[in-house]
gemmi code that builds the backbone of each chain (N, CA, C; Angstrom):
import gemmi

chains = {
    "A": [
        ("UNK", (142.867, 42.913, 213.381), (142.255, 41.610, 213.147), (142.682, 40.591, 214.191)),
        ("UNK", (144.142, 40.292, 214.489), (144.402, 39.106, 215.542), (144.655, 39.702, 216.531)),
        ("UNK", (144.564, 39.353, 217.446), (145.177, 39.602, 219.019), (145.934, 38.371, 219.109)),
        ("UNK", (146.876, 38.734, 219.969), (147.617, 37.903, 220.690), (146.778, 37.302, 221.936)),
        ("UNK", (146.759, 35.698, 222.175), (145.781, 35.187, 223.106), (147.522, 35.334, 224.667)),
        ("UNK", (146.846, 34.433, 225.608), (147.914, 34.257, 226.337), (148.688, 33.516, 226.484)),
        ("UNK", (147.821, 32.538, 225.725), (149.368, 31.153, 225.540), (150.126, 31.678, 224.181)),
        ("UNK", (149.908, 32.914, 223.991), (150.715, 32.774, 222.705), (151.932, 33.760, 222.947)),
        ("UNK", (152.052, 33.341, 224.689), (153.095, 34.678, 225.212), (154.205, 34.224, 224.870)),
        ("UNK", (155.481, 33.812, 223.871), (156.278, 33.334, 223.725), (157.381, 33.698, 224.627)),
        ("UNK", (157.902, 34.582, 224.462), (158.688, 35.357, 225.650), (158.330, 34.509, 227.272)),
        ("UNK", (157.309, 35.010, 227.694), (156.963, 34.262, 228.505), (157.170, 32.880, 229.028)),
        ("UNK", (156.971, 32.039, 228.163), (157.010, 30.783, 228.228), (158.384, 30.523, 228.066)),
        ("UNK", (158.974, 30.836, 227.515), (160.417, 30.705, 227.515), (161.044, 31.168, 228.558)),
        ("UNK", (160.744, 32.267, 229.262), (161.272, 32.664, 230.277), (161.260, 31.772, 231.662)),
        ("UNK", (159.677, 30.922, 231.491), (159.460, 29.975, 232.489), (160.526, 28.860, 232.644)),
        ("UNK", (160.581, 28.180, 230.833), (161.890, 27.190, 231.224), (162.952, 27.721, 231.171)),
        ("UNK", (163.310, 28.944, 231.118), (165.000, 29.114, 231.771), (164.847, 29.319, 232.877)),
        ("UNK", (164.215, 29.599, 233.259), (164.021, 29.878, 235.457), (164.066, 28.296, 235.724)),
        ("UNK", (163.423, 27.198, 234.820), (163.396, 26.219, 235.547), (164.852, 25.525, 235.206)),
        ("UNK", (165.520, 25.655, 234.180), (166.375, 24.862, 233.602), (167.648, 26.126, 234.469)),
        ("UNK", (167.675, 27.192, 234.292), (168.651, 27.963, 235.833), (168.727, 27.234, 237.215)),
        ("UNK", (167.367, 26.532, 237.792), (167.810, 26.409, 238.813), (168.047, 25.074, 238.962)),
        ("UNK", (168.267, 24.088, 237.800), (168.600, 23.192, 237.683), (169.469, 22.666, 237.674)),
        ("UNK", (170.084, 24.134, 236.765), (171.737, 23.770, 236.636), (172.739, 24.069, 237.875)),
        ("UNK", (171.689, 24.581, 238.623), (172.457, 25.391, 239.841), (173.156, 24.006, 240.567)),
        ("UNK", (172.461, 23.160, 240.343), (172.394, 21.875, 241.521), (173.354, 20.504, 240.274)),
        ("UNK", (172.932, 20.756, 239.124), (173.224, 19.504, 237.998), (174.395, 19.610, 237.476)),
        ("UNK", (175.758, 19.668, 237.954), (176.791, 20.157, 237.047), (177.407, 18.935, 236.313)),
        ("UNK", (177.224, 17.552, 236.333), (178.122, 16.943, 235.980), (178.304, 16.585, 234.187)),
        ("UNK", (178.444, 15.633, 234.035), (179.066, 14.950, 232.533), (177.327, 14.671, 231.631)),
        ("UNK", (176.279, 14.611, 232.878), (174.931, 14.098, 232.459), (174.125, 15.554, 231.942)),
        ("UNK", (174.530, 16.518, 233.120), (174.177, 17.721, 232.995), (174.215, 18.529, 231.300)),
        ("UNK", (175.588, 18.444, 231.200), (176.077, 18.891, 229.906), (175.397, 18.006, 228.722)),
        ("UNK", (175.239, 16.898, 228.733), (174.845, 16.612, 227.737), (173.354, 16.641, 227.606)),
        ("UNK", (172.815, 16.558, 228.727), (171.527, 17.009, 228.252), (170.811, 18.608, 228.360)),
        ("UNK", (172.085, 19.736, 228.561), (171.709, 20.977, 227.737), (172.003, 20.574, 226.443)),
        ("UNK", (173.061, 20.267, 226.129), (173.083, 19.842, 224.632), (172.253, 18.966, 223.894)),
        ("UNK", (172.084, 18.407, 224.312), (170.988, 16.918, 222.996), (169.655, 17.698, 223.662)),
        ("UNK", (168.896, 18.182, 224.981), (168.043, 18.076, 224.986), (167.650, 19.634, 225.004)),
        ("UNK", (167.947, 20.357, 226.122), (167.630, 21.904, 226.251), (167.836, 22.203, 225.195)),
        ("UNK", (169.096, 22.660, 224.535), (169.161, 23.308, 223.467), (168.278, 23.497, 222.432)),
        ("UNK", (167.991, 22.206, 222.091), (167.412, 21.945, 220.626), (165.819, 22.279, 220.971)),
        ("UNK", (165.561, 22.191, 222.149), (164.225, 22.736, 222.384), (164.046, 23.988, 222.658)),
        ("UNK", (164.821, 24.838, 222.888), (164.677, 26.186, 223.187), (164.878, 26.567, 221.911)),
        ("UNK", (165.444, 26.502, 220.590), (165.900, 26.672, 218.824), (164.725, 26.233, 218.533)),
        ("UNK", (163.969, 25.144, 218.672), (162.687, 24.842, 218.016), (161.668, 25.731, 218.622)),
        ("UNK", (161.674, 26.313, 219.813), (160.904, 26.655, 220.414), (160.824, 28.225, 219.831)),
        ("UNK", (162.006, 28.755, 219.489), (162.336, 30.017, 218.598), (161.843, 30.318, 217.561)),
        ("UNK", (161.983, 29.402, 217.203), (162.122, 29.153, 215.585), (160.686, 29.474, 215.491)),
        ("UNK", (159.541, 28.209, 216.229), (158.636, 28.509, 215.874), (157.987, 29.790, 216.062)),
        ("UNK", (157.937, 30.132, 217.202), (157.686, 31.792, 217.543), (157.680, 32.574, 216.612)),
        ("UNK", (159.058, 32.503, 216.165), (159.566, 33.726, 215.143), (158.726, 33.398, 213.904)),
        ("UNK", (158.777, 32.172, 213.465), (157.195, 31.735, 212.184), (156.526, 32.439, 212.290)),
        ("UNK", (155.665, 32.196, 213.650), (153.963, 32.691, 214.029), (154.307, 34.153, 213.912)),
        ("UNK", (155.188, 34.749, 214.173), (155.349, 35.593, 214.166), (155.498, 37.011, 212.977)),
        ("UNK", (155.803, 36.165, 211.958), (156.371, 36.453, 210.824), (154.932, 36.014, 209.982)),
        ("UNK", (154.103, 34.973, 210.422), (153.113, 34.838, 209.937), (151.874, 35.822, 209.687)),
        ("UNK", (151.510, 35.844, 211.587), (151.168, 37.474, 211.972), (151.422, 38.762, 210.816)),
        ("UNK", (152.815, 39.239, 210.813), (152.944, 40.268, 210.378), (152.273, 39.963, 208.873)),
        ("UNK", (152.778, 38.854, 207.974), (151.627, 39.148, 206.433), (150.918, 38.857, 206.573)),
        ("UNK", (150.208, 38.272, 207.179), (148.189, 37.989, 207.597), (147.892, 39.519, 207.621)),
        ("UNK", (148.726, 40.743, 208.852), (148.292, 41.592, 208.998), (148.474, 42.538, 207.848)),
        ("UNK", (149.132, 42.576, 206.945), (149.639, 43.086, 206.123), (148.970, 42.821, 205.078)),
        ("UNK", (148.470, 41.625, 204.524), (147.889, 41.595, 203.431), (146.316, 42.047, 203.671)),
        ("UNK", (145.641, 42.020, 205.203), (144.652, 42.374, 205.197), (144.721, 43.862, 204.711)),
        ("UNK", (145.775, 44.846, 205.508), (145.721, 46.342, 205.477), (145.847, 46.578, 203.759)),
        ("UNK", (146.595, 45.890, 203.512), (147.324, 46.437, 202.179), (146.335, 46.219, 200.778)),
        ("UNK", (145.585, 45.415, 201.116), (143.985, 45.107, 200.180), (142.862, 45.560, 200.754)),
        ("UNK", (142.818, 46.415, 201.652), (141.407, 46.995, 201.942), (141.408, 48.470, 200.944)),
        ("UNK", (140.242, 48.197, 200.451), (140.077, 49.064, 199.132), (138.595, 50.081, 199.563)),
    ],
    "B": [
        ("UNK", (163.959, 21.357, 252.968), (164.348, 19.910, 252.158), (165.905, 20.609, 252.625)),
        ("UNK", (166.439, 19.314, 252.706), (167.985, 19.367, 252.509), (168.700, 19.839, 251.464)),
        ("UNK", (170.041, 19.769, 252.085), (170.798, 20.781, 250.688), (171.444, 19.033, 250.062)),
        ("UNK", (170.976, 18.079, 250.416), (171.552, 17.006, 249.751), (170.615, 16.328, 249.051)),
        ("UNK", (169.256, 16.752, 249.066), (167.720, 16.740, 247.860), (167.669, 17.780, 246.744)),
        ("UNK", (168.554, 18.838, 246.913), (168.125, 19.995, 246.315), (168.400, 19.819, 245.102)),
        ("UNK", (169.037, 18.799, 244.260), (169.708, 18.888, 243.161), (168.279, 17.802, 242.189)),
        ("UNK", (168.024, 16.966, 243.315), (166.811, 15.788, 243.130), (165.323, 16.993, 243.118)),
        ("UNK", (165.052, 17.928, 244.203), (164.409, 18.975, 243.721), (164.282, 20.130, 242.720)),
        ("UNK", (165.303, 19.801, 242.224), (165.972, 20.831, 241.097), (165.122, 20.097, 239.798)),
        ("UNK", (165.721, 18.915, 239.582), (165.604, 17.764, 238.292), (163.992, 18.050, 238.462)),
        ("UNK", (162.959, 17.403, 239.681), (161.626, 17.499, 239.805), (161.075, 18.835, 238.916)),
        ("UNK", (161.558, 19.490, 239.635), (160.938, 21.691, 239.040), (160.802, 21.325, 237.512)),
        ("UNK", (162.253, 20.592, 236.992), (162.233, 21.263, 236.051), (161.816, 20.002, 234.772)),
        ("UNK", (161.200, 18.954, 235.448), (160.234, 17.662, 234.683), (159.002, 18.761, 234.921)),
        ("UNK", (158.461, 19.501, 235.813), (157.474, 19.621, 235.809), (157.305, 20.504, 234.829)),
        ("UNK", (158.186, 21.619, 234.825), (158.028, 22.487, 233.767), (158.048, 22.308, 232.355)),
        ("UNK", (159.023, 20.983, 232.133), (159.151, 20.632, 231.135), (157.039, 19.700, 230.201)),
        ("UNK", (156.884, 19.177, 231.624), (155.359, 18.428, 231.187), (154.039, 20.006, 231.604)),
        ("UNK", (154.023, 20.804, 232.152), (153.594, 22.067, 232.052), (153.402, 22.653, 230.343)),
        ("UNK", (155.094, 22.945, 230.458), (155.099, 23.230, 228.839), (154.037, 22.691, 227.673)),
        ("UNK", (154.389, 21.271, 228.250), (153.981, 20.668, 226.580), (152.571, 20.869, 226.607)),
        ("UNK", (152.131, 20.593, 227.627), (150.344, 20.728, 228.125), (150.046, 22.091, 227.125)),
        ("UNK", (150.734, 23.291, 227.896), (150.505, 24.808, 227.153), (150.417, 24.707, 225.867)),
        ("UNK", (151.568, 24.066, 225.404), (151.455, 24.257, 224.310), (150.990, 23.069, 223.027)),
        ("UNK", (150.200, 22.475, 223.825), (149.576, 20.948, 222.590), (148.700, 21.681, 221.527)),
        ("UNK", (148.241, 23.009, 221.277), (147.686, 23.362, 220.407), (148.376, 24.262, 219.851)),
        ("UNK", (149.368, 24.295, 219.570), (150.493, 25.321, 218.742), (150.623, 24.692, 217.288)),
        ("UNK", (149.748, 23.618, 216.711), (150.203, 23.821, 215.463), (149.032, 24.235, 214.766)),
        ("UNK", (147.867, 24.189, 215.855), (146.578, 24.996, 215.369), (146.348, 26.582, 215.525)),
        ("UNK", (147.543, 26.933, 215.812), (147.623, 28.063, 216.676), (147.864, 29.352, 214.965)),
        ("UNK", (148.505, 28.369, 214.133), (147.880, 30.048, 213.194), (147.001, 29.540, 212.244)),
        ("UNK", (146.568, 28.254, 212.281), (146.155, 27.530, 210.708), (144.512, 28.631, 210.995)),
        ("UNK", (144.225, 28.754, 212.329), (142.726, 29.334, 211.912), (143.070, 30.993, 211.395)),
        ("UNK", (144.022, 31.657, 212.011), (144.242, 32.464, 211.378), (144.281, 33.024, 209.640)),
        ("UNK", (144.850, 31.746, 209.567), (145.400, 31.918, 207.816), (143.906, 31.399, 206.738)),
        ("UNK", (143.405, 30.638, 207.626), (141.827, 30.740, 207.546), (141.329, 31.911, 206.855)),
        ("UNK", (140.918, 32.662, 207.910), (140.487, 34.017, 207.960), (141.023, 34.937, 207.017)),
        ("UNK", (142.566, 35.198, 206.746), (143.000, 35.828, 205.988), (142.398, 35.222, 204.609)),
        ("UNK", (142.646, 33.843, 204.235), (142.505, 33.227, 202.550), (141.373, 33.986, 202.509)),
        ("UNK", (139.612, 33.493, 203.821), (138.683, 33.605, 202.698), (138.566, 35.170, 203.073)),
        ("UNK", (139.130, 35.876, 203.682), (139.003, 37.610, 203.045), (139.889, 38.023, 202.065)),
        ("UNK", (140.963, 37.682, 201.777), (141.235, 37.709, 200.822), (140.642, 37.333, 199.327)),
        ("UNK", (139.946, 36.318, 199.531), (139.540, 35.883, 198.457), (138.178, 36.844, 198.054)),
        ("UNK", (137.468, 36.706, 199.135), (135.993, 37.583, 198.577), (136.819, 39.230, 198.245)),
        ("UNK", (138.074, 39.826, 198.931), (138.052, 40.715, 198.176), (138.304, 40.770, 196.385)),
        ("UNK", (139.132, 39.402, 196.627), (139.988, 39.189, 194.970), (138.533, 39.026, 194.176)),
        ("UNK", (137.104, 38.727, 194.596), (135.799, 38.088, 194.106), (135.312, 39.771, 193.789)),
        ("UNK", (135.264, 40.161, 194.868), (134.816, 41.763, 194.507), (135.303, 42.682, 193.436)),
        ("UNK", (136.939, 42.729, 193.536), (137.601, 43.245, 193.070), (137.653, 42.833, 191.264)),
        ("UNK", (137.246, 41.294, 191.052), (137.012, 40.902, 189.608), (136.028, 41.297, 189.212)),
        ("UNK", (134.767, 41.296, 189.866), (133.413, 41.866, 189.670), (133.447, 43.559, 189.457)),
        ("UNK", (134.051, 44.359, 190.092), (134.262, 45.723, 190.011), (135.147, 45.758, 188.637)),
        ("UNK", (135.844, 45.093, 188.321), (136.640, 44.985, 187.020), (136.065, 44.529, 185.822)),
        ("UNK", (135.494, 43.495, 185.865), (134.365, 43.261, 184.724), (133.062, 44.379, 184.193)),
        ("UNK", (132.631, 44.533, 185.816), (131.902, 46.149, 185.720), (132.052, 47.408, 184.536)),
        ("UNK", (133.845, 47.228, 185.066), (134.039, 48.617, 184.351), (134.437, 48.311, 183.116)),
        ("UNK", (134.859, 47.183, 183.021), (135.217, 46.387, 181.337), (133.410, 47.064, 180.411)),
        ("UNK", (132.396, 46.459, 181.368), (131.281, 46.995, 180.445), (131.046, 48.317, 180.407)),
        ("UNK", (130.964, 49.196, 180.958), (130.950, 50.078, 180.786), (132.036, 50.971, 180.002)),
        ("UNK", (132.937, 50.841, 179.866), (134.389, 51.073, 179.022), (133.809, 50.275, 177.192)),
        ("UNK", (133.469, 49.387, 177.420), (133.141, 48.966, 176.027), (131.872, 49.730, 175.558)),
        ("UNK", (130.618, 49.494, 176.405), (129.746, 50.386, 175.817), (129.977, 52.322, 175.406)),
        ("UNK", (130.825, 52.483, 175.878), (131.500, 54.346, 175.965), (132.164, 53.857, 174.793)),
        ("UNK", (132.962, 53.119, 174.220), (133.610, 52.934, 173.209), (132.587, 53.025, 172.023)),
        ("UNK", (131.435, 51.823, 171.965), (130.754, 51.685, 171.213), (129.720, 53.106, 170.947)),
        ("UNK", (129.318, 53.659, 171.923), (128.545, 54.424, 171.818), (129.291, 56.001, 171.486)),
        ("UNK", (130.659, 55.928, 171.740), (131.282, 57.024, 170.938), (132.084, 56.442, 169.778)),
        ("UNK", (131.796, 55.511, 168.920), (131.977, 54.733, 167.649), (130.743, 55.462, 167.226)),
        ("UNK", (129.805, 54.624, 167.609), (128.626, 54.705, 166.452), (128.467, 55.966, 166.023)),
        ("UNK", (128.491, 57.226, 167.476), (127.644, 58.692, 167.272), (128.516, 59.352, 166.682)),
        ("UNK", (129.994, 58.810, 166.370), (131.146, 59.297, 165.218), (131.081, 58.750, 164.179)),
        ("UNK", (130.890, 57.494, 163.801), (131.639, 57.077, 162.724), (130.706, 56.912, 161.743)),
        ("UNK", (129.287, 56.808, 161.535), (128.264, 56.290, 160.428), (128.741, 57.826, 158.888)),
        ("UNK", (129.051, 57.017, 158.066), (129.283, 57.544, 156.879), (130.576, 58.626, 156.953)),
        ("UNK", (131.717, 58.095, 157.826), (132.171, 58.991, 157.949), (133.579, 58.658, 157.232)),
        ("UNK", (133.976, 60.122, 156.852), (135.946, 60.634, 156.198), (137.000, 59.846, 156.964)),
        ("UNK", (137.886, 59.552, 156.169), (138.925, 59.480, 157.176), (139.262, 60.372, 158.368)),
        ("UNK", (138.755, 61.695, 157.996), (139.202, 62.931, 159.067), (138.343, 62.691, 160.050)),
        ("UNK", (137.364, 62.173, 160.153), (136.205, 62.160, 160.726), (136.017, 60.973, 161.549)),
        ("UNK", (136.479, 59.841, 160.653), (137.018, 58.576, 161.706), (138.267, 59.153, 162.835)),
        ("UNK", (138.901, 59.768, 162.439), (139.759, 60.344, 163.453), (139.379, 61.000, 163.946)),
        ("UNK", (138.636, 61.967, 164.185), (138.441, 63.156, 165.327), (137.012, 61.917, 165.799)),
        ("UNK", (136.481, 60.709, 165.318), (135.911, 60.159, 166.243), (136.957, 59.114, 167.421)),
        ("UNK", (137.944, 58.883, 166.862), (138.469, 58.449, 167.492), (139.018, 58.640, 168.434)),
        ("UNK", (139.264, 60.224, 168.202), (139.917, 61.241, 169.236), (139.091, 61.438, 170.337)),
        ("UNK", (137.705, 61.062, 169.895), (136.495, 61.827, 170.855), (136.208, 60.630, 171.920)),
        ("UNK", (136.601, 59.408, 171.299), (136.380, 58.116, 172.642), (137.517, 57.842, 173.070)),
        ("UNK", (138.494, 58.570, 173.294), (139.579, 58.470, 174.230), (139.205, 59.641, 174.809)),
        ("UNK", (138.488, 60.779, 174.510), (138.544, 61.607, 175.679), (137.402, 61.253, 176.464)),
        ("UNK", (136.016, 61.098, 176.103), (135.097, 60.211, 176.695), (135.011, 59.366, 177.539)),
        ("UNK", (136.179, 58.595, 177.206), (136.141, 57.181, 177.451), (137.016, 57.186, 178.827)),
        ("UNK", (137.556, 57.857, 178.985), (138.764, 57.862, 179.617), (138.937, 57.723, 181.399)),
        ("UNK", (137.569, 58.475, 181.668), (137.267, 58.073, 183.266), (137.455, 56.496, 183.403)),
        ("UNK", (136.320, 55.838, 182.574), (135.999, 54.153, 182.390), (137.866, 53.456, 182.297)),
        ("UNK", (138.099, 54.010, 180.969), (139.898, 53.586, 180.613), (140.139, 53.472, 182.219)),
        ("UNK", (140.621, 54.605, 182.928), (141.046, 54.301, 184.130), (140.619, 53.782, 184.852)),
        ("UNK", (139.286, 53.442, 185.165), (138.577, 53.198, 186.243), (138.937, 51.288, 185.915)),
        ("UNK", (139.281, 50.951, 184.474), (139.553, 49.419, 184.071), (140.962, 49.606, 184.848)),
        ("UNK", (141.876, 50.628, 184.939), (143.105, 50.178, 185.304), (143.251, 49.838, 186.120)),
        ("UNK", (142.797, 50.811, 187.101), (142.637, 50.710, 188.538), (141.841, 49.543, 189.438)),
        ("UNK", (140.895, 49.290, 188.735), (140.105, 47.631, 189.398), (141.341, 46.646, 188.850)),
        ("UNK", (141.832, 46.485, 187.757), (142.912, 45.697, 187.676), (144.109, 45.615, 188.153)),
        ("UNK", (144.531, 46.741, 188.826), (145.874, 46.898, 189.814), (145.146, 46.499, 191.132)),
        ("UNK", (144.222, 46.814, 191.192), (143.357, 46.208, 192.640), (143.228, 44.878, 192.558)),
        ("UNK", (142.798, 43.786, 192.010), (142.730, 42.694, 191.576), (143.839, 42.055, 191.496)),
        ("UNK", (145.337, 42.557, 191.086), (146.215, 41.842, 190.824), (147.080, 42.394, 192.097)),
        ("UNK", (146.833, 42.938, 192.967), (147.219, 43.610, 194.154), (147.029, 42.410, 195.242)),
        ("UNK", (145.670, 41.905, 195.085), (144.919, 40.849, 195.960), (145.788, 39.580, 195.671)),
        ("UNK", (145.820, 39.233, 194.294), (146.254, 38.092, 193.510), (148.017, 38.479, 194.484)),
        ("UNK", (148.598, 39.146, 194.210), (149.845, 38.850, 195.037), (150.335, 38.677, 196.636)),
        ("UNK", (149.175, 39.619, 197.452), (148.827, 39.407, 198.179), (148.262, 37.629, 198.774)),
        ("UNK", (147.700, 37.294, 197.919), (147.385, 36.071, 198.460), (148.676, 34.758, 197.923)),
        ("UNK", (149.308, 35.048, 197.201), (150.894, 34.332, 197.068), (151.335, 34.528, 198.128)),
        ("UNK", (152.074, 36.155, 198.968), (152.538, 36.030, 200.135), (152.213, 34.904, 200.884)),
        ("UNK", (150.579, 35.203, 201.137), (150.122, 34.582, 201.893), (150.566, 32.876, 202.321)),
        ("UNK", (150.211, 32.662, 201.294), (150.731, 31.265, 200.843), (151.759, 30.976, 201.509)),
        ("UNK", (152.953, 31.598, 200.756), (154.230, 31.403, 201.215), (154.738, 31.602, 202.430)),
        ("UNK", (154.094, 32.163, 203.348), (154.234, 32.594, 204.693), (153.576, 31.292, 205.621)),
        ("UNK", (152.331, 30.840, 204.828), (151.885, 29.980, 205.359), (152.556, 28.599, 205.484)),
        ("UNK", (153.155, 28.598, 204.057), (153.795, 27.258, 204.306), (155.204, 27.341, 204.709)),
        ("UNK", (156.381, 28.244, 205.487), (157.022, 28.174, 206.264), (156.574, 27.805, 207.606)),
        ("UNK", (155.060, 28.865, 207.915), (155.117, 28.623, 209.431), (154.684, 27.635, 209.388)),
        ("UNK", (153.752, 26.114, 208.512), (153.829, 25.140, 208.543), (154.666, 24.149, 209.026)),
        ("UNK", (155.939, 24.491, 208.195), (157.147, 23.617, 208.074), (158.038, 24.017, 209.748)),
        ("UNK", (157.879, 25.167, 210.304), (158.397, 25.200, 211.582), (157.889, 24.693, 212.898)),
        ("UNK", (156.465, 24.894, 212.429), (154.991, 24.092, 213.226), (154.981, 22.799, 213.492)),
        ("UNK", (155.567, 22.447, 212.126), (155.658, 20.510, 212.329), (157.132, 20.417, 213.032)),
        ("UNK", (157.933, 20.905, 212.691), (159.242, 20.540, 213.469), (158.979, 20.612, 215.307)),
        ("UNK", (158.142, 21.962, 215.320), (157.877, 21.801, 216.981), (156.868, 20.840, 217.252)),
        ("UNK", (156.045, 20.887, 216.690), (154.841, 19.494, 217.037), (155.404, 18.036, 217.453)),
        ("UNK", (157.071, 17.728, 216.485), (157.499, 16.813, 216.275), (158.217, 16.530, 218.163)),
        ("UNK", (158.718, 17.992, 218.163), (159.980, 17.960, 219.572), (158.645, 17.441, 220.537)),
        ("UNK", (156.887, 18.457, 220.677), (156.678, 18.350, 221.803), (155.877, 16.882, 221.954)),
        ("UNK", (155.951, 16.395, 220.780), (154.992, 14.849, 220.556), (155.457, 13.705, 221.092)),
        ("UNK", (157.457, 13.879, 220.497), (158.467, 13.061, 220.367), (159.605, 13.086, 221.006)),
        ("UNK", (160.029, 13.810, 220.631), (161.705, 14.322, 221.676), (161.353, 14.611, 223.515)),
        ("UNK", (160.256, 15.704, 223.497), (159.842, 16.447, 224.756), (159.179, 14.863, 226.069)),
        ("UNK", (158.474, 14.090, 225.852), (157.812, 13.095, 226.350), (159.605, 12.226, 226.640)),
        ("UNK", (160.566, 12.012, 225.828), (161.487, 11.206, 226.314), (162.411, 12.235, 226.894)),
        ("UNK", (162.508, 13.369, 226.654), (162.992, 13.944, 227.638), (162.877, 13.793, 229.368)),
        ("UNK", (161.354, 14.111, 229.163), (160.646, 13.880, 230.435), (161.217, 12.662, 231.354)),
        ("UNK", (160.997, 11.155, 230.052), (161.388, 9.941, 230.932), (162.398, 9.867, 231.715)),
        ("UNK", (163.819, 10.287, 230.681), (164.847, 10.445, 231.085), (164.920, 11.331, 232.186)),
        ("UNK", (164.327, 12.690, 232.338), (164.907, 13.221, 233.939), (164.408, 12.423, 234.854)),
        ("UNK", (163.096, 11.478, 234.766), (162.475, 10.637, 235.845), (162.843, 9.848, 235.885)),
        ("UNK", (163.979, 9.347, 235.051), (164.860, 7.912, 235.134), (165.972, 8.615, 236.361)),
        ("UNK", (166.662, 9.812, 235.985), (167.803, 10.117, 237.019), (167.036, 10.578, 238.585)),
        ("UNK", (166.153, 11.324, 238.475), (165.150, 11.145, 239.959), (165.385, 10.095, 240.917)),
        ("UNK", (164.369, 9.014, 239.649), (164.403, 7.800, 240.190), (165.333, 7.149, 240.915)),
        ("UNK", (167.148, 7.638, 239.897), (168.281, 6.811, 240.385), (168.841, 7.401, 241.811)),
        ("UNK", (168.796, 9.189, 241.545), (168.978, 9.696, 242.119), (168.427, 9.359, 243.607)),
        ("UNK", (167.189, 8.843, 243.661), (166.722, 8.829, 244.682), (167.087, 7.576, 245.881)),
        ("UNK", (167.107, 6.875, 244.763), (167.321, 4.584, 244.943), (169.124, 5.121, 245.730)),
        ("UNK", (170.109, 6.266, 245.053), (171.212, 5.934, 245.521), (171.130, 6.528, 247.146)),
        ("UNK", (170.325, 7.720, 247.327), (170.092, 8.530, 248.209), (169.321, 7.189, 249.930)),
        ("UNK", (168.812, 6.367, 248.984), (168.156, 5.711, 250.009), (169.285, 4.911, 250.682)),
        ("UNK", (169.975, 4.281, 249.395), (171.314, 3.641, 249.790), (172.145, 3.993, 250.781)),
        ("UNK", (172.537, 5.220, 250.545), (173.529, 6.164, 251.842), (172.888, 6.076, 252.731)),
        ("UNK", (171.882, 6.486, 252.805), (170.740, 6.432, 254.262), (171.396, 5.499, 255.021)),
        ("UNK", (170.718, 4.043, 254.458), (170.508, 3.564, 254.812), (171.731, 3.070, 255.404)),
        ("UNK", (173.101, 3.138, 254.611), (174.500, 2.352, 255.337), (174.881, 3.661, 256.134)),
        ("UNK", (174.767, 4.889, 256.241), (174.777, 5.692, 257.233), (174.940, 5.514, 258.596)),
    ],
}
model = gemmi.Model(1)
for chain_id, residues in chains.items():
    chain = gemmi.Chain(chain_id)
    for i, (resn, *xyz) in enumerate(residues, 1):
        res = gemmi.Residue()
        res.name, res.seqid = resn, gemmi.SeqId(i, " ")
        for name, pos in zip(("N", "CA", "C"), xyz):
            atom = gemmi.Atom()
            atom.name, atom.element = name, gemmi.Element(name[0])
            atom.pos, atom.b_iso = gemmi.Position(*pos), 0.0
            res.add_atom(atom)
        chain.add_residue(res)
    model.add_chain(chain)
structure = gemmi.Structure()
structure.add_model(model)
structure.setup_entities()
């Protein structure tokens, strides 16, 4: 029933902002750096999880209740 | 670029990626509601079918009852009420099951569509929390790396310039 479209590459997209937030840090080390992996990266890469893992989890009983009631 | 921009090219990459992102993803909280769409109303026309196939066999189960009542029981013994009785449970008995079975089907759907539910309204509740970061949090993120750019850049001109 669903396919996965391409923005719904989660992996992917995540992979994009750690390549960008890697080569960021390569250059950003100070007192500003740190706090904004903390207050800001962090909490967006956990929300960014989180939701994934939903859709994800959503997916599986959408797919599941279709299979499991076809009579 | 210099190795004394690279850190100011660094911050840039990664505003861009950061306003990239949000672009990608401005339709992520529509991103399963049509799904769950689709599932309710198939679910539902099956739970619609599945009551209709059950009522079905409800009539037919009652008329097999009635019609192995009547062709037993008119003027009949106690012995005779019993071996009619005996005779519409064996009769009857395809229908008997065929009621069970549309009703384990039916109440199969009926739980099935609780999951549903409940699945739905987590990925809701995680949906709005990200909607919230890329609406709210993600946009002042943004400002803020273009505030240090900015400074970054104003101090960079500075050195230049007393250089």
């Amino acid at each position: 029933m669903t396919e996965l479209r391409p923005d719904d590459d989660g992996d992917y997209q995540l992979g994009l902002l750690d390549a960008a937030w890697d080569q960021a840090a390569l250059h950003w080390r100070d007192e500003m750096a740190r706090d904004f992996e903390r207050y800001h990266w962090t909490p967006l890469r956990q929300e960014f999880r989180s939701y994934l893992d939903a859709l994800a989890r959503l997916r599986e009983v959408l797919e599941a209740a279709e299979r499991e009631t076809e009579f | 670029m210099t190795k004394i921009h690279a850190d100011i090219e660094a911050l840039r990459g990664l505003r861009e990626t950061l306003a990239r992102f949000r672009y990608d993803q401005r339709d992520a909280r529509y991103r399963g509601e049509g799904e769950i769409e689709v599932t309710r109303g198939e679910l539902e026309a099956r739970a619609s079918s599945a009551l209709a196939w059950l009522e079905r066999c409800r009539v037919e189960l009652d008329a097999c009852r009635e019609a192995s009542a009547s062709s037993g029981g008119s003027g009949a013994s106690a012995s005779s009420a019993s071996s009619a009785s005996s005779a519409s449970s064996d009769d009857c008995l395809g229908y008997e099951r065929a009621v069970a079975e549309a009703q384990e089907r039916l109440e199969r759907v009926r739980r099935w569509q609780q999951r549903v539910e409940q699945a739905a309204s987590v990925f809701y509740g995680a949906a709005m929390g990200f909607r919230d970061l890329l609406e709210n949090d993600l946009p002042r993120t943004e400002e803020q790396l273009l505030d240090m750019i900015t400074s970054l850049e104003a101090a960079r001109r500075v050195q230049a310039a007393g250089s």
